[in-house]
C-alpha positions in Angstrom: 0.0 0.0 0.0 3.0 2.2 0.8 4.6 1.9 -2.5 1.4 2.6 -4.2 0.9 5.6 -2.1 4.7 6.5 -3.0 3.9 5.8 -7.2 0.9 8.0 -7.4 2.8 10.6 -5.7 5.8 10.5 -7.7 3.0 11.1 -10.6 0.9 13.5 -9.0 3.9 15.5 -8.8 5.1 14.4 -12.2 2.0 15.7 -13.7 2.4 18.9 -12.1 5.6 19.8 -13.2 4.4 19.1 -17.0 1.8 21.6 -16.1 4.0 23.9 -15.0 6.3 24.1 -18.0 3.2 23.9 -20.0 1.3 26.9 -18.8 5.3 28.4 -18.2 6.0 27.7 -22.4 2.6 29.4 -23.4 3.0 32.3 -21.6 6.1 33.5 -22.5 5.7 31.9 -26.3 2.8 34.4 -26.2 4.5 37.3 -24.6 7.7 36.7 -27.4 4.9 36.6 -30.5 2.9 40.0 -29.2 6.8 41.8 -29.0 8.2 40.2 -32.3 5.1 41.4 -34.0 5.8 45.1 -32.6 9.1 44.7 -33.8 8.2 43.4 -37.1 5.6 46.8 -37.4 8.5 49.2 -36.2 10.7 47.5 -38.6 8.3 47.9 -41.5 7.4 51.6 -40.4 11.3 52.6 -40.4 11.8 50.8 -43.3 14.5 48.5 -42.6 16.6 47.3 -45.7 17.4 43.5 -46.7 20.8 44.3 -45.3 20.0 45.1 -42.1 17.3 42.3 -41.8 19.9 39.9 -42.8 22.0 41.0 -39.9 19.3 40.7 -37.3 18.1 37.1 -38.3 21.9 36.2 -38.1 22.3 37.9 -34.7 19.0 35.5 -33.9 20.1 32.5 -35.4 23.8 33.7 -33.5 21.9 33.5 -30.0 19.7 30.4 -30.5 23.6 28.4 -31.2 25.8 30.2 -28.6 24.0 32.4 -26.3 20.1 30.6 -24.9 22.1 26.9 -24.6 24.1 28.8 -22.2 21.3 30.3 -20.2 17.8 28.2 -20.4 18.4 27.6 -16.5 19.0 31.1 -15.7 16.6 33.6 -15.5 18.6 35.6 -18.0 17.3 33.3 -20.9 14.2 34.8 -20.6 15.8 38.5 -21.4 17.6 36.4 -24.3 14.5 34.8 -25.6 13.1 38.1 -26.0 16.4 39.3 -27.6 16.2 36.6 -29.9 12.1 36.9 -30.7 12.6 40.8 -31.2 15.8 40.0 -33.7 13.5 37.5 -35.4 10.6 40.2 -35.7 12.3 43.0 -37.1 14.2 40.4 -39.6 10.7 39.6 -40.9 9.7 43.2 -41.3 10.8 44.1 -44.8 9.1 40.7 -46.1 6.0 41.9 -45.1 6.5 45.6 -46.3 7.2 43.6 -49.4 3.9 41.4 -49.3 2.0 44.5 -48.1 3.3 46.2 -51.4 1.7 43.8 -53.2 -1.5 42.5 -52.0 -1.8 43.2 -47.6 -4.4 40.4 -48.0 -1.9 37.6 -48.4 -0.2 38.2 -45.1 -3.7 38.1 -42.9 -4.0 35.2 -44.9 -0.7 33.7 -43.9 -1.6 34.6 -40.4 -4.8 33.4 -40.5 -3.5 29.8 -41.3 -0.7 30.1 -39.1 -2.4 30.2 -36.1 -5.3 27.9 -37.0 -2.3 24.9 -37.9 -1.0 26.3 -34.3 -4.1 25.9 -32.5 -5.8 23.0 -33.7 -2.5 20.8 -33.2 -1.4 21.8 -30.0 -5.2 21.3 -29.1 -5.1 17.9 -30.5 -2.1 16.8 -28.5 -3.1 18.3 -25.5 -6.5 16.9 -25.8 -5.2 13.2 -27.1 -2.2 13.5 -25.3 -0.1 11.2 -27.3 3.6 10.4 -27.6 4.7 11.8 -31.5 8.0 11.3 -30.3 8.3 8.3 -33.5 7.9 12.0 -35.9 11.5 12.9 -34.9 13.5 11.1 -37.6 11.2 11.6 -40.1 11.0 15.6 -39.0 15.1 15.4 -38.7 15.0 14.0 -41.8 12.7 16.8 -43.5 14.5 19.2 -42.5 17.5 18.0 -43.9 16.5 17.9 -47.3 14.4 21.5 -46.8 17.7 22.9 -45.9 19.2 21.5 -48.8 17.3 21.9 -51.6 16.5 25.8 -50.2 20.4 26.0 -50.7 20.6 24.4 -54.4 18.1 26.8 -55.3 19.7 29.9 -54.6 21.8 29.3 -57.6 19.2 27.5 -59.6 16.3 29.7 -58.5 13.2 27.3 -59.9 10.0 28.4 -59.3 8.6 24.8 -58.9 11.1 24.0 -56.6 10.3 27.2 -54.3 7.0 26.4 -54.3 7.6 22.5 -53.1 10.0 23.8 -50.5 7.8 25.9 -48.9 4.8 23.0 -49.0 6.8 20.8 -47.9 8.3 23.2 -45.0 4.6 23.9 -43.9 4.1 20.4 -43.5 7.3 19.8 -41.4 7.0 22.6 -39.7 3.1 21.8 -38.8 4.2 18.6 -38.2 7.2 20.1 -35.4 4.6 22.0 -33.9 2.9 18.6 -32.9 6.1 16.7 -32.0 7.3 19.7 -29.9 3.8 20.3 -27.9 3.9 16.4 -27.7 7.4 16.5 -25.9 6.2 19.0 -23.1 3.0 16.9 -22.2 4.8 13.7 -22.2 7.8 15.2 -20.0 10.4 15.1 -22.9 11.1 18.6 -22.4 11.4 19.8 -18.8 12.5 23.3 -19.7 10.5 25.7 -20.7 12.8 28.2 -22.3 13.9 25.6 -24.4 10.4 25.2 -25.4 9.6 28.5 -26.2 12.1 28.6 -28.3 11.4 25.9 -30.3 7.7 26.2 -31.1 8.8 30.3 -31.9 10.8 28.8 -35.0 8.5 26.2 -35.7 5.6 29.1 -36.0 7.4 31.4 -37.1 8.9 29.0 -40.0 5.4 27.9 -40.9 4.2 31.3 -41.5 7.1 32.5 -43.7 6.3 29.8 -45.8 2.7 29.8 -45.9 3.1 33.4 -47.1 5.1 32.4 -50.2 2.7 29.6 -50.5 -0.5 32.3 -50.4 1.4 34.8 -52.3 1.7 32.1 -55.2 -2.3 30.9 -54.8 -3.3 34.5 -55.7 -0.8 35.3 -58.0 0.9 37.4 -56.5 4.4 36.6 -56.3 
């Protein structure tokens, strides 16, 4: 009786630590989307140039490899995760004065999908609570070749092959979102930094690429 006392404890207070970094994640993946959107506006109002939105994704990716491994159990990774989102916002701000240019449409659009693919998978897998944990080799894998063949056509620049990229990027990405939800609930990932960070890129990924993908649907690009 003792040692089943002792086992429903140990998950009683297993479960609540899952919560924890759950609701933890949420929060401040919320917080970090509200302040790279403000930076994304303040980029597009000063009218940032390619240059200089090349150098602030750099200085993001630059902080997701050498700085937040460093500090996602210090409080200071918080300060960096917003660093990092508000790098990553006004990046994106001269692809959507771009887009805006054109048609302003396609970008509610993008958004529009981007946060119903959000929503409806991380409520499926905390409603169903399942292990996706099998997706990561396939994911790794996807990745991979998205990475690749987004290099190869820099210098081959085919409009097919943009368009399957970004397809199959919102599908991999969609997919991520799924696999990384799916961690937290099933206690893969105990740190909710970490977290954060990850579903950021995996949203913020799938709605790059689900602009390019609306842009092309209307015509517009």
């Amino acid at each position: 009786m003792a040692q089943f006392d002792q086992v429903t404890a140990t998950r009683q207070e297993s479960a609540l630590a899952t919560n924890k970094v759950l609701r933890n994640t949420y929060m401040l993946l919320s917080m970090t989307l509200v302040f790279s959107a403000i930076t994304a506006l303040l980029s597009m109002a000063l009218g940032l140039p390619q240059g200089a939105s090349l150098l602030m994704t750099l200085g993001a990716v630059a902080i997701v490899w050498f700085v937040l491994p460093r500090t996602y159990n210090k409080s200071s990774g918080i300060v960096w995760t917003f660093v990092f989102a508000g790098f990553m916002g006004a990046g994106l701000g001269p692809i959507l004065a771009y887009y805006a240019a054109i048609n302003p449409s396609i970008i509610v659009q993008a958004f529009a999908g981007t946060a119903i693919v959000t929503f409806g998978l991380s409520f499926y897998a905390l409603t169903t609570r399942k292990d996706f944990s099998f997706l990561g080799g396939f994911l790794m894998v996807g990745l991979i070749v998205i990475l690749m063949a987004s290099l190869a056509n820099i210098f081959f620049a085919i409009p097919a092959l943009s368009i399957a990229i970004s397809a199959g990027a919102v599908l991999v990405f969609s997919l991520l979102i799924l696999f990384d939800t799916s961690r937290i609930i099933n206690g893969g990932e105990t740190n909710y930094i970490r977290a954060t960070v990850s579903l950021y890129l995996d949203i913020y990924n799938l709605f790059v690429h689900l602009l390019h993908l609306v842009a092309v649907l209307t015509g517009d690009d």
